[in-house]
mmCIF file of the N, C-alpha and C atoms, coordinates in Angstrom:
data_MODEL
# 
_entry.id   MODEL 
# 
loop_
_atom_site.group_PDB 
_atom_site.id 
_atom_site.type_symbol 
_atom_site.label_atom_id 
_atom_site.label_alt_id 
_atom_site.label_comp_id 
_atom_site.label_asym_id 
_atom_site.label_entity_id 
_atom_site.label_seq_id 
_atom_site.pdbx_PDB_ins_code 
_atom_site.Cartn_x 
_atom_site.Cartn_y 
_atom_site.Cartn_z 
_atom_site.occupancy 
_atom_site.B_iso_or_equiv 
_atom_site.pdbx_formal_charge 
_atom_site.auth_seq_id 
_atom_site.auth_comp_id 
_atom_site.auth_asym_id 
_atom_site.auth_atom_id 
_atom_site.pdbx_PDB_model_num 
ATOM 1   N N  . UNK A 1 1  ? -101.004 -153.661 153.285 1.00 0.00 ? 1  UNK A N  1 
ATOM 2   C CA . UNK A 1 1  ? -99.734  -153.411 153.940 1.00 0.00 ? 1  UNK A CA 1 
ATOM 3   C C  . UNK A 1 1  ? -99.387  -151.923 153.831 1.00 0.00 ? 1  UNK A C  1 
ATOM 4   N N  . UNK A 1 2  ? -98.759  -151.635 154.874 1.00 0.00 ? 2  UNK A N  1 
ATOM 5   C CA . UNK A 1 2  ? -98.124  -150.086 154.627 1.00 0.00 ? 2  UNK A CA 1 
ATOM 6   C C  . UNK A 1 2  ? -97.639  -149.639 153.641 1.00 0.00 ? 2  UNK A C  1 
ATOM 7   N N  . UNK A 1 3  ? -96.408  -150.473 152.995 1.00 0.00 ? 3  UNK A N  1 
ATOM 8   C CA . UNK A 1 3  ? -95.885  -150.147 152.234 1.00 0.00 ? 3  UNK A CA 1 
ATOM 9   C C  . UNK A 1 3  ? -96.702  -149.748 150.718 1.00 0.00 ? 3  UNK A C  1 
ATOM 10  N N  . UNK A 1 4  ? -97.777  -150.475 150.648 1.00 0.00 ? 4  UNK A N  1 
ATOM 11  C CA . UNK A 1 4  ? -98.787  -150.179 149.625 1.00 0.00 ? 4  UNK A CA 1 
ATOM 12  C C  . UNK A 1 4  ? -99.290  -149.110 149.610 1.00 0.00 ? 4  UNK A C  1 
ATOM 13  N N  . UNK A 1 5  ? -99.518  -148.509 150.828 1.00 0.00 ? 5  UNK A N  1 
ATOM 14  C CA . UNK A 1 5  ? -100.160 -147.193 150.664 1.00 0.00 ? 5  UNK A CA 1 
ATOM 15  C C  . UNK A 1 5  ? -99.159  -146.341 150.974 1.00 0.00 ? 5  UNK A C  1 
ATOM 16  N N  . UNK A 1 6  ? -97.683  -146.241 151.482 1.00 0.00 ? 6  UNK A N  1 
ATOM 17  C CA . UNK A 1 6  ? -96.847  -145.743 151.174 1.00 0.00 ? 6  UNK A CA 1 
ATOM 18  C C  . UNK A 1 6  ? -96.301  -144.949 149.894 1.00 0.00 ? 6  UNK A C  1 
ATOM 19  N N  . UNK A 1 7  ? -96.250  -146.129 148.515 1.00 0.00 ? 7  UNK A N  1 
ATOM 20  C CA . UNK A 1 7  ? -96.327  -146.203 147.141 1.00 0.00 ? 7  UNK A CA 1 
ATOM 21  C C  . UNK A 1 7  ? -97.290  -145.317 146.599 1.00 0.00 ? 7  UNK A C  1 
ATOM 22  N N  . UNK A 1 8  ? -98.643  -145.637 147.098 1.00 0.00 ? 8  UNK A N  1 
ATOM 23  C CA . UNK A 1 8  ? -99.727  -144.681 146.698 1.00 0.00 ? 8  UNK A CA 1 
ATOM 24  C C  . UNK A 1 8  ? -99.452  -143.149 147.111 1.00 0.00 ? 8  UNK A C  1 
ATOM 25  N N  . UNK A 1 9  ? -98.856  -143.105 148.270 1.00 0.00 ? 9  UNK A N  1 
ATOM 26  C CA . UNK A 1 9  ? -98.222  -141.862 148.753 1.00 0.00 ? 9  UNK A CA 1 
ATOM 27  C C  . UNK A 1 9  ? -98.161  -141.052 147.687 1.00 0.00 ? 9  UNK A C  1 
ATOM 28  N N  . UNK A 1 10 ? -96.644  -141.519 147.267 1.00 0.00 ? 10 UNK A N  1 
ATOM 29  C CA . UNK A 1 10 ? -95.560  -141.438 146.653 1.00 0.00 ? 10 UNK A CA 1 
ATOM 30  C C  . UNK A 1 10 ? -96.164  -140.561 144.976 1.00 0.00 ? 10 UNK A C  1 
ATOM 31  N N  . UNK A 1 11 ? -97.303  -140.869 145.010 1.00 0.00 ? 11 UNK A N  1 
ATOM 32  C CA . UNK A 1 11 ? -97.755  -140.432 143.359 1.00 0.00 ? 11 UNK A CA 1 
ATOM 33  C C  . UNK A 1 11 ? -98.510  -138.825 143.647 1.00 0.00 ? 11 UNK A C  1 
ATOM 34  N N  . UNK A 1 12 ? -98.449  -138.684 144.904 1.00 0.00 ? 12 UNK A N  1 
ATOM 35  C CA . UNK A 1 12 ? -98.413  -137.275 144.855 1.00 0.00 ? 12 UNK A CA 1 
ATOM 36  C C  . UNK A 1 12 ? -97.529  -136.403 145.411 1.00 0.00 ? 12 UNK A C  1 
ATOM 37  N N  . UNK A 1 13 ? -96.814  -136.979 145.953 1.00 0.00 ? 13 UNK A N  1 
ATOM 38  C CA . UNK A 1 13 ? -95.431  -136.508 146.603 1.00 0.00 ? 13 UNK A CA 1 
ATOM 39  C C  . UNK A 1 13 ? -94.299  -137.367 146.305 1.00 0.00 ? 13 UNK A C  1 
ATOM 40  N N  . UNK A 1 14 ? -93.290  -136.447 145.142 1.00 0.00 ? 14 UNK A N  1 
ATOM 41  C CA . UNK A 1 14 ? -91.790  -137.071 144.556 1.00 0.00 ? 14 UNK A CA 1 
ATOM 42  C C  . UNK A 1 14 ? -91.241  -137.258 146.013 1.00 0.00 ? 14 UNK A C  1 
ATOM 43  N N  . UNK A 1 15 ? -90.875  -136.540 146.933 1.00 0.00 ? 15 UNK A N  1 
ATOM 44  C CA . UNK A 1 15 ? -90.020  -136.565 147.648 1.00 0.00 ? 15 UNK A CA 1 
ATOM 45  C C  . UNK A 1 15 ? -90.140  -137.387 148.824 1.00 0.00 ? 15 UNK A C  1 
ATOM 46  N N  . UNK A 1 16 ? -89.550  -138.274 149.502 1.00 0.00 ? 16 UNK A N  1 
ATOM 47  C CA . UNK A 1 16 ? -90.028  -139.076 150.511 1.00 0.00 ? 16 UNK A CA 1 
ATOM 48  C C  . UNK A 1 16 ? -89.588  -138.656 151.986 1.00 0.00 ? 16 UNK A C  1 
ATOM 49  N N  . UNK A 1 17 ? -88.631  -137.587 151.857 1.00 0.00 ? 17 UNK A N  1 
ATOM 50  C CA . UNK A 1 17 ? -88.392  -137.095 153.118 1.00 0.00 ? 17 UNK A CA 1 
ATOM 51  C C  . UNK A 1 17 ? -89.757  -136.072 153.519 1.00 0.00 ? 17 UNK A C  1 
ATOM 52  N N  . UNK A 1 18 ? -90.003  -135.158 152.440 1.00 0.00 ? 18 UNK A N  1 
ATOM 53  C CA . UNK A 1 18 ? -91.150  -134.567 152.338 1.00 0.00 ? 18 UNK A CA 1 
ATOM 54  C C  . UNK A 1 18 ? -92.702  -135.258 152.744 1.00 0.00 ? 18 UNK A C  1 
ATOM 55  N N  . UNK A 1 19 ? -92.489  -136.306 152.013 1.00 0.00 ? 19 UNK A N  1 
ATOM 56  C CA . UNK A 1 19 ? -93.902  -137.727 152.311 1.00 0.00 ? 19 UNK A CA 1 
ATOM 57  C C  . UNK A 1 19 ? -94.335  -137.586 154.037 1.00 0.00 ? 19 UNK A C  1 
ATOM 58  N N  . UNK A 1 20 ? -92.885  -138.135 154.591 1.00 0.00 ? 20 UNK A N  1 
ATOM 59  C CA . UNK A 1 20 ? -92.811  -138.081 156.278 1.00 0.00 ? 20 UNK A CA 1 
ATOM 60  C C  . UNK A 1 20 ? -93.036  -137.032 157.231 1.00 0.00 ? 20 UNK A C  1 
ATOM 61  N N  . UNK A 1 21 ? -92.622  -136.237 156.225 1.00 0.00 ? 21 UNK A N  1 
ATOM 62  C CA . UNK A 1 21 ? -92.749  -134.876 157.441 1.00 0.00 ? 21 UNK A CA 1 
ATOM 63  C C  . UNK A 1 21 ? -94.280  -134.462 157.423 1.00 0.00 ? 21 UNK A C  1 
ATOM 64  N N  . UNK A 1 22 ? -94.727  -134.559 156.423 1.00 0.00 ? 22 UNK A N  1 
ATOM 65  C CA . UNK A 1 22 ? -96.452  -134.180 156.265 1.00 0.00 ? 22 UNK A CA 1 
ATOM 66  C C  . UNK A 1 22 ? -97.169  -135.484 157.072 1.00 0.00 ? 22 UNK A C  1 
ATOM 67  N N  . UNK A 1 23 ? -96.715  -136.715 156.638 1.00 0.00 ? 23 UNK A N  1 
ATOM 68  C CA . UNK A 1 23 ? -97.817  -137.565 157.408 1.00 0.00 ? 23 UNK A CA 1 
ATOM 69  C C  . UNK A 1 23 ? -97.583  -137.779 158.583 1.00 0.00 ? 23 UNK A C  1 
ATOM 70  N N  . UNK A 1 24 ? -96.280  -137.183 159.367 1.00 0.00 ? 24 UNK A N  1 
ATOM 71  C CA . UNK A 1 24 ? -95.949  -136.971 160.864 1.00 0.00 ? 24 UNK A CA 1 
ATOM 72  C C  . UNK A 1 24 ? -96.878  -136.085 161.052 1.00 0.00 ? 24 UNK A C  1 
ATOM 73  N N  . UNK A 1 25 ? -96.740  -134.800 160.804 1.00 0.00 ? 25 UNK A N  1 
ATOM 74  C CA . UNK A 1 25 ? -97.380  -133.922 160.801 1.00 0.00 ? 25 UNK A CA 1 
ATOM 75  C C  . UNK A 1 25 ? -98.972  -133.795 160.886 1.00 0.00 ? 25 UNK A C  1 
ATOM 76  N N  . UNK A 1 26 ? -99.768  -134.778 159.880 1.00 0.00 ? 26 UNK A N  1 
ATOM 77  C CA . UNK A 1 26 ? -100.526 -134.981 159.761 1.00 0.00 ? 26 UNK A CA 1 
ATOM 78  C C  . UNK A 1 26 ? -101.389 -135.827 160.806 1.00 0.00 ? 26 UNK A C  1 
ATOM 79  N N  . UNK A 1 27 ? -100.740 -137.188 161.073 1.00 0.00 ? 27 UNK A N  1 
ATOM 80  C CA . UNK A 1 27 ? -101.082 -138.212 161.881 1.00 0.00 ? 27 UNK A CA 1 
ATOM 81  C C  . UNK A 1 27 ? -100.904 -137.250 163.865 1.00 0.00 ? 27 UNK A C  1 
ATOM 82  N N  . UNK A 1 28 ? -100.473 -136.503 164.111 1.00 0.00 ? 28 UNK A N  1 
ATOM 83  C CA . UNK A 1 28 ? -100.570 -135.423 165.467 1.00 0.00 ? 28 UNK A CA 1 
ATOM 84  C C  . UNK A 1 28 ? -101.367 -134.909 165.260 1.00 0.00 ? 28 UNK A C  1 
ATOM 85  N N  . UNK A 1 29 ? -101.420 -134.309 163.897 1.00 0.00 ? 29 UNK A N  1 
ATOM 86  C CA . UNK A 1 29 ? -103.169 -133.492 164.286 1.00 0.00 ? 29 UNK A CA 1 
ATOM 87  C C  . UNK A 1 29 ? -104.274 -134.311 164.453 1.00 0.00 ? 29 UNK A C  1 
ATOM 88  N N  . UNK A 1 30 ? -104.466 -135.607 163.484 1.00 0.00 ? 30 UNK A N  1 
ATOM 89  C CA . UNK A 1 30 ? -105.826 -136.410 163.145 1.00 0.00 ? 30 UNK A CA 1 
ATOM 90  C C  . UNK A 1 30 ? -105.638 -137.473 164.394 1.00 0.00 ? 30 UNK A C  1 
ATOM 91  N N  . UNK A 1 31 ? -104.760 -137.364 165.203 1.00 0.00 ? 31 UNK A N  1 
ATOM 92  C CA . UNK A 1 31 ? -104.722 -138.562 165.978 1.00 0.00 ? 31 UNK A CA 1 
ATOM 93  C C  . UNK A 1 31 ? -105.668 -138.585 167.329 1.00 0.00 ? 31 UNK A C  1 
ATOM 94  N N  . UNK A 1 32 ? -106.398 -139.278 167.249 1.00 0.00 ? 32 UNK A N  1 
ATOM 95  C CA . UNK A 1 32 ? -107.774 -139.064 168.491 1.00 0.00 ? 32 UNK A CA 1 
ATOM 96  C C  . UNK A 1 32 ? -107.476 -140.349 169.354 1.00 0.00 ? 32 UNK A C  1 
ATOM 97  N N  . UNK A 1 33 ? -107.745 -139.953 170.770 1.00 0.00 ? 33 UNK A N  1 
ATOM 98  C CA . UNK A 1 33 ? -107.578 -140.288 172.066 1.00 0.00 ? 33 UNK A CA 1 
ATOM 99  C C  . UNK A 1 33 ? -107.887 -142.023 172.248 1.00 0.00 ? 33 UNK A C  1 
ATOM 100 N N  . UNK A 1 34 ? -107.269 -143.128 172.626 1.00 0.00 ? 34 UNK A N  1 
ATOM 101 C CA . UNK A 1 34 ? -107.823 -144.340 172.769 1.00 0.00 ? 34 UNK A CA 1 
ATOM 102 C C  . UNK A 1 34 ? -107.721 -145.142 171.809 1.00 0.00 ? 34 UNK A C  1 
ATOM 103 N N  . UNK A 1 35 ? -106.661 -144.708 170.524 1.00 0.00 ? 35 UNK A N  1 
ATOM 104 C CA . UNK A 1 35 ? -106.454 -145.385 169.322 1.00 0.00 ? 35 UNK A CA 1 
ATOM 105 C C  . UNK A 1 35 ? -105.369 -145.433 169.182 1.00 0.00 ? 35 UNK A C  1 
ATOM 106 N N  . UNK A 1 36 ? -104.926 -146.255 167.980 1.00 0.00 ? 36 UNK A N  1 
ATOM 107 C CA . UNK A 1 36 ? -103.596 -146.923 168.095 1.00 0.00 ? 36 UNK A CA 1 
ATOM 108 C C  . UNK A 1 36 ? -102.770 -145.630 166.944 1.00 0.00 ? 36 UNK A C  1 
ATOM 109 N N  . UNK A 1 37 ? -101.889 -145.054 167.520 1.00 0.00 ? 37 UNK A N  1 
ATOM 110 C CA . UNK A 1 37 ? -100.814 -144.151 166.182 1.00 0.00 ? 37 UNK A CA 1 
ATOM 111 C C  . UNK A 1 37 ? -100.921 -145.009 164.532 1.00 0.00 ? 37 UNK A C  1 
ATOM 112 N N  . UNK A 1 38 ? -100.743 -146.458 164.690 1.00 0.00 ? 38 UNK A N  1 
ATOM 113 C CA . UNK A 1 38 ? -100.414 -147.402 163.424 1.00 0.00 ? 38 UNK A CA 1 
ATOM 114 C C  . UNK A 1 38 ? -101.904 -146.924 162.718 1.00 0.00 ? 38 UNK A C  1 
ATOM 115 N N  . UNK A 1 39 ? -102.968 -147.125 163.451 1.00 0.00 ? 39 UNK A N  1 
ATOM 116 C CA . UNK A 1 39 ? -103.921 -146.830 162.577 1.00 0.00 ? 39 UNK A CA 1 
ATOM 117 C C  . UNK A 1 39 ? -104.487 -145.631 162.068 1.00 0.00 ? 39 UNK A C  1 
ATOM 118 N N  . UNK A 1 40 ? -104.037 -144.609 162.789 1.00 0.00 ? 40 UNK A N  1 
ATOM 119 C CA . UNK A 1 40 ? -103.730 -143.038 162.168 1.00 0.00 ? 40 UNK A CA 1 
ATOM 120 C C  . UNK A 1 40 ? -103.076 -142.841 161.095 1.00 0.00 ? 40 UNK A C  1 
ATOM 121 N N  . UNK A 1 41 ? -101.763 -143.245 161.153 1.00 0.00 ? 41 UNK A N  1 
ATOM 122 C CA . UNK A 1 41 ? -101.053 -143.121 160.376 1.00 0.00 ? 41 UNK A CA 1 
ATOM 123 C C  . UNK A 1 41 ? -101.313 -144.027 158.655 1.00 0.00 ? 41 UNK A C  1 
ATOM 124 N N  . UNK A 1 42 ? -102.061 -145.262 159.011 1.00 0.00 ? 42 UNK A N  1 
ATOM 125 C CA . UNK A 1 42 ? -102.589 -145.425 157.911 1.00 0.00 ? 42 UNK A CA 1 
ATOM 126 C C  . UNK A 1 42 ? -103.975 -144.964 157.041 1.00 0.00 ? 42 UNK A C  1 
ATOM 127 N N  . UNK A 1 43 ? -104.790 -144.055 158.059 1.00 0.00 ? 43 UNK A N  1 
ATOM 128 C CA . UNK A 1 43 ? -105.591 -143.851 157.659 1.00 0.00 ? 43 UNK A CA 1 
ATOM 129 C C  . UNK A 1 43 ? -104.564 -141.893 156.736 1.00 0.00 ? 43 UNK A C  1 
ATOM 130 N N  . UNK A 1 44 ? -103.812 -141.863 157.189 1.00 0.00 ? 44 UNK A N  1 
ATOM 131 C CA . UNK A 1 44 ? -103.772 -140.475 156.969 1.00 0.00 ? 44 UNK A CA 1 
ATOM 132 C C  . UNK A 1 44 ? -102.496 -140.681 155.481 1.00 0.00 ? 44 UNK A C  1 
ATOM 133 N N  . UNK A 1 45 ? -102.792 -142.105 155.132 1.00 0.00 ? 45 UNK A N  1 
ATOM 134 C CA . UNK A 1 45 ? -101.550 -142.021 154.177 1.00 0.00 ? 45 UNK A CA 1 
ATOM 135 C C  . UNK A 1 45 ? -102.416 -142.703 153.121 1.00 0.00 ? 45 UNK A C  1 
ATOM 136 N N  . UNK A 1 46 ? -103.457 -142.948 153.270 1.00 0.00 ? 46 UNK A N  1 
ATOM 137 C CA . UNK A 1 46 ? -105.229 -143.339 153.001 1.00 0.00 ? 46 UNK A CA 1 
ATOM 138 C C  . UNK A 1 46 ? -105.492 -142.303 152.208 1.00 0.00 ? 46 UNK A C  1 
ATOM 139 N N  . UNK A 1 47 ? -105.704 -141.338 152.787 1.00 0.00 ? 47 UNK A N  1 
ATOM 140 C CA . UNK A 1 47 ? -105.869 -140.152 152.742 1.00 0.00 ? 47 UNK A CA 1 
ATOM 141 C C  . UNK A 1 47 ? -104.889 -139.086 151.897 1.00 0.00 ? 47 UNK A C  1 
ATOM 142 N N  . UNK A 1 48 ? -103.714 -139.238 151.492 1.00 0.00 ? 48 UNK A N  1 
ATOM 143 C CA . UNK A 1 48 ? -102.971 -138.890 150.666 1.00 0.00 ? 48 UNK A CA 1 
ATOM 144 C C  . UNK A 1 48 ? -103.018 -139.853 149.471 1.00 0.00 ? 48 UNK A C  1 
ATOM 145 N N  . UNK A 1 49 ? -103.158 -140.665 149.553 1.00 0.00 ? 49 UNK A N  1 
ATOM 146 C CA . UNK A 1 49 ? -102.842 -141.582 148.178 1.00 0.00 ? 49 UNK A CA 1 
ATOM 147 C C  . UNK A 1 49 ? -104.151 -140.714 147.317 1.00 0.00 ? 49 UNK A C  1 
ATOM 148 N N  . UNK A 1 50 ? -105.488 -140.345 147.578 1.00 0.00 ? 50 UNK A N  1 
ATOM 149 C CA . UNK A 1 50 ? -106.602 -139.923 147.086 1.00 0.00 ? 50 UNK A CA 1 
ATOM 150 C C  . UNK A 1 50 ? -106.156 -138.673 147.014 1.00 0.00 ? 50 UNK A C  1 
ATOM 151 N N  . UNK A 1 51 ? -105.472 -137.858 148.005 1.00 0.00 ? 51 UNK A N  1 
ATOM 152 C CA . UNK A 1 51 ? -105.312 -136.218 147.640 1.00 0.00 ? 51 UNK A CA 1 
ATOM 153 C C  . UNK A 1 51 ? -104.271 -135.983 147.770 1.00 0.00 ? 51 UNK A C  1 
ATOM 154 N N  . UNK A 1 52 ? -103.605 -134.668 146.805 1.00 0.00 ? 52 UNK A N  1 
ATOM 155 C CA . UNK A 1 52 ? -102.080 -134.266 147.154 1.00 0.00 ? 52 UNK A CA 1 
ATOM 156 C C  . UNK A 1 52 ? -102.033 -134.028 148.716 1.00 0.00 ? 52 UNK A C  1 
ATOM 157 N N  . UNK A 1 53 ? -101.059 -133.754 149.278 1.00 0.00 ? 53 UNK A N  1 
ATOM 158 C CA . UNK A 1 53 ? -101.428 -133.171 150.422 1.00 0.00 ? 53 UNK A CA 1 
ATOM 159 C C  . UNK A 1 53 ? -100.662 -131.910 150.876 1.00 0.00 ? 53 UNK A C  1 
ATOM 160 N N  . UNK A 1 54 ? -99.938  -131.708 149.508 1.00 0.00 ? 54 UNK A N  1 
ATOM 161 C CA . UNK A 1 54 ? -99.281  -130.194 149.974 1.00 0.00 ? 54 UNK A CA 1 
ATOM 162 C C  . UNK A 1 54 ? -100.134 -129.326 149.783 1.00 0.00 ? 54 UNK A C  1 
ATOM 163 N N  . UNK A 1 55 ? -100.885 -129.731 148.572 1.00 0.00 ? 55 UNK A N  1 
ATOM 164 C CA . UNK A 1 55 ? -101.867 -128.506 148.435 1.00 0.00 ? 55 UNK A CA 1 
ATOM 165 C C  . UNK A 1 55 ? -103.655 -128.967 149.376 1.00 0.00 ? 55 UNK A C  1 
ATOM 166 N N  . UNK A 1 56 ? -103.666 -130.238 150.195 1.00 0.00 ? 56 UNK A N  1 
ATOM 167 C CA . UNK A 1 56 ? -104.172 -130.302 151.667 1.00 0.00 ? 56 UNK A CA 1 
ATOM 168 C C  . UNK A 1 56 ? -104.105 -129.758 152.595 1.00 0.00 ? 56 UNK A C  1 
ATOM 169 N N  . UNK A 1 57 ? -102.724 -129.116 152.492 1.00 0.00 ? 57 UNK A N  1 
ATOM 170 C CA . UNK A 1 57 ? -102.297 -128.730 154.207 1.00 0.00 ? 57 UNK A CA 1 
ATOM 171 C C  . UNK A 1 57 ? -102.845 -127.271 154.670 1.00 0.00 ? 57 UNK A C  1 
ATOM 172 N N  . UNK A 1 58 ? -103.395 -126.400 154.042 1.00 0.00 ? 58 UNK A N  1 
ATOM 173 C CA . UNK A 1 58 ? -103.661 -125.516 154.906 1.00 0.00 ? 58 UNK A CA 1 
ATOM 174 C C  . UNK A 1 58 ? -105.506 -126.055 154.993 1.00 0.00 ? 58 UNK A C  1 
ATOM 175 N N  . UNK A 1 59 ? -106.069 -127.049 154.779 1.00 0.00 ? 59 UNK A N  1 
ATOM 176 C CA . UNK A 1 59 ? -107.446 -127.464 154.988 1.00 0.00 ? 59 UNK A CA 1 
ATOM 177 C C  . UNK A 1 59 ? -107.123 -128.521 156.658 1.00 0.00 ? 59 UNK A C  1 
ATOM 178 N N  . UNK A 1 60 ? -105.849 -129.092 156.380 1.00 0.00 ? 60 UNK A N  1 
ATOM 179 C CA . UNK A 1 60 ? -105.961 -129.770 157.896 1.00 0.00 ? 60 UNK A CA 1 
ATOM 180 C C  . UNK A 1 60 ? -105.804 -128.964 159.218 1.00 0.00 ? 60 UNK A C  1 
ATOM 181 N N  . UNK A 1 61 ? -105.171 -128.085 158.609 1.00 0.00 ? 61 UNK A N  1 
ATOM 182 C CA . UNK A 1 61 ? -104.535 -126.775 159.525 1.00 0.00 ? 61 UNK A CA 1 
ATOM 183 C C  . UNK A 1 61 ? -105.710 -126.657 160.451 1.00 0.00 ? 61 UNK A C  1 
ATOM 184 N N  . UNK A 1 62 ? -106.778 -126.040 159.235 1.00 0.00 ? 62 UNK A N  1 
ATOM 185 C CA . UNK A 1 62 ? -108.416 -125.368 159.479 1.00 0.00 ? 62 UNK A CA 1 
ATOM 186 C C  . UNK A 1 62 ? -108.905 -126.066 160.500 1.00 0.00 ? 62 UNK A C  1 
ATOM 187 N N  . UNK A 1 63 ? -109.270 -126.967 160.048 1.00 0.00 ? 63 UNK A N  1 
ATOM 188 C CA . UNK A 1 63 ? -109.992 -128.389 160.625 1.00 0.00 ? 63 UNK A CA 1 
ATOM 189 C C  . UNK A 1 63 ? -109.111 -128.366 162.320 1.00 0.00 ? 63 UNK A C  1 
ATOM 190 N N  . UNK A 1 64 ? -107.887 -128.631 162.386 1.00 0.00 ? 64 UNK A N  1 
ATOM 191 C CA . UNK A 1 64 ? -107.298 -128.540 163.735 1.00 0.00 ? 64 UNK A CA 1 
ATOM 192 C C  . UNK A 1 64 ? -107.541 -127.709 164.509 1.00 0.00 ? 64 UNK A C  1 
ATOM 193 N N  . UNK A 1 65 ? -107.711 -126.318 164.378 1.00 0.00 ? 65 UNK A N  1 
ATOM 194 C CA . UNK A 1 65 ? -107.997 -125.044 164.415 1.00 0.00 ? 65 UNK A CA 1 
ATOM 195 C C  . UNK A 1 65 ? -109.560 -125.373 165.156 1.00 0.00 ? 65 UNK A C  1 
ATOM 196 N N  . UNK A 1 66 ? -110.116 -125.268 164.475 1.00 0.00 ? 66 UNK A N  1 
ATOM 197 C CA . UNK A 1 66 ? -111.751 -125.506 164.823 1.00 0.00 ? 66 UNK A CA 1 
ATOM 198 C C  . UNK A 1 66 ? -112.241 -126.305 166.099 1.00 0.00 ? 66 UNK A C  1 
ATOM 199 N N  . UNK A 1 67 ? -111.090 -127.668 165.694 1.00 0.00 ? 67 UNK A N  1 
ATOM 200 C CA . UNK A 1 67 ? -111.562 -129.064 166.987 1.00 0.00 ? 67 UNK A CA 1 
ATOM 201 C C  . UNK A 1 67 ? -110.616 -128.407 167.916 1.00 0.00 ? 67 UNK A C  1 
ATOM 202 N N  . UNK A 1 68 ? -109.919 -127.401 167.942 1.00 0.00 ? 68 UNK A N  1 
ATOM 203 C CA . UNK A 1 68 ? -109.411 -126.566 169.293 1.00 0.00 ? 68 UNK A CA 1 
ATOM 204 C C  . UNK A 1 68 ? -110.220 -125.854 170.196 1.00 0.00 ? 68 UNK A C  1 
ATOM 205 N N  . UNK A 1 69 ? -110.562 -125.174 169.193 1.00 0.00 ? 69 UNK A N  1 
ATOM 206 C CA . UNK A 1 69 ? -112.119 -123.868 169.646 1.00 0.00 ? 69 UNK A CA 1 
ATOM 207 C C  . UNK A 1 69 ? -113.364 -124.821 170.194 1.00 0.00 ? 69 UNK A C  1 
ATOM 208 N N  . UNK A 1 70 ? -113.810 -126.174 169.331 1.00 0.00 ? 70 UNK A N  1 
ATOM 209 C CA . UNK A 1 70 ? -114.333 -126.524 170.432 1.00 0.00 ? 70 UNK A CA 1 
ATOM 210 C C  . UNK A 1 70 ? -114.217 -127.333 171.703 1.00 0.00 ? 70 UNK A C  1 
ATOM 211 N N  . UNK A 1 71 ? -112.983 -127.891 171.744 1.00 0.00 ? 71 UNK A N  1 
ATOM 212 C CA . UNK A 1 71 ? -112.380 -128.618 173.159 1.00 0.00 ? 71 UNK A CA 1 
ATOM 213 C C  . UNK A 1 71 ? -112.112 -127.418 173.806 1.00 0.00 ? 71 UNK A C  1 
ATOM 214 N N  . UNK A 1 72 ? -112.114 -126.286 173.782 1.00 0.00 ? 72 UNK A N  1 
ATOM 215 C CA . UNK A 1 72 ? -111.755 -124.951 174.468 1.00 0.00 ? 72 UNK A CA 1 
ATOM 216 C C  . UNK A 1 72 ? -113.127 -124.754 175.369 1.00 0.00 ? 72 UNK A C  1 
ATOM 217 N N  . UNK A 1 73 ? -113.990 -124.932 174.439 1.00 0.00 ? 73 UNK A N  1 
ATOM 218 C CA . UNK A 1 73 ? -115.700 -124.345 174.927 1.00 0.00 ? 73 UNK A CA 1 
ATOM 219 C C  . UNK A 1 73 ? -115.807 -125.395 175.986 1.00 0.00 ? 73 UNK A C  1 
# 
């Protein structure tokens, strides 16, 4: 359930307004074409429960950055 990995969130980020704004944030960049938002968003809160993600965020940045340059080419 969401809320489970919500919780898991939560153990690297005190703040829960903070929680949202990163995995909003997060789930627009990682979100790929023909898939459902629900399953982004759980994969990307997946994905925080295993890593902080404040000190993540300038690696997703990168990564966004890159899959720009090559949808550009």
């Amino acid at each position: 359930m969401r809320s489970d990995l919500i919780f898991g969130a939560l153990t690297h980020v005190s703040n829960r307004y903070q929680l949202c704004q990163l995995a909003s944030k997060a789930t627009r960049k990682l979100h790929k074409p023909n898939t459902r938002v629900q399953d982004t968003t759980n994969d990307v809160m997946v994905r925080f429960r295993h890593q902080n993600p404040v000190a993540a965020t300038p690696l997703v940045e990168e990564k966004a950055k890159v899959e720009q340059q090559r949808r550009a080419a």
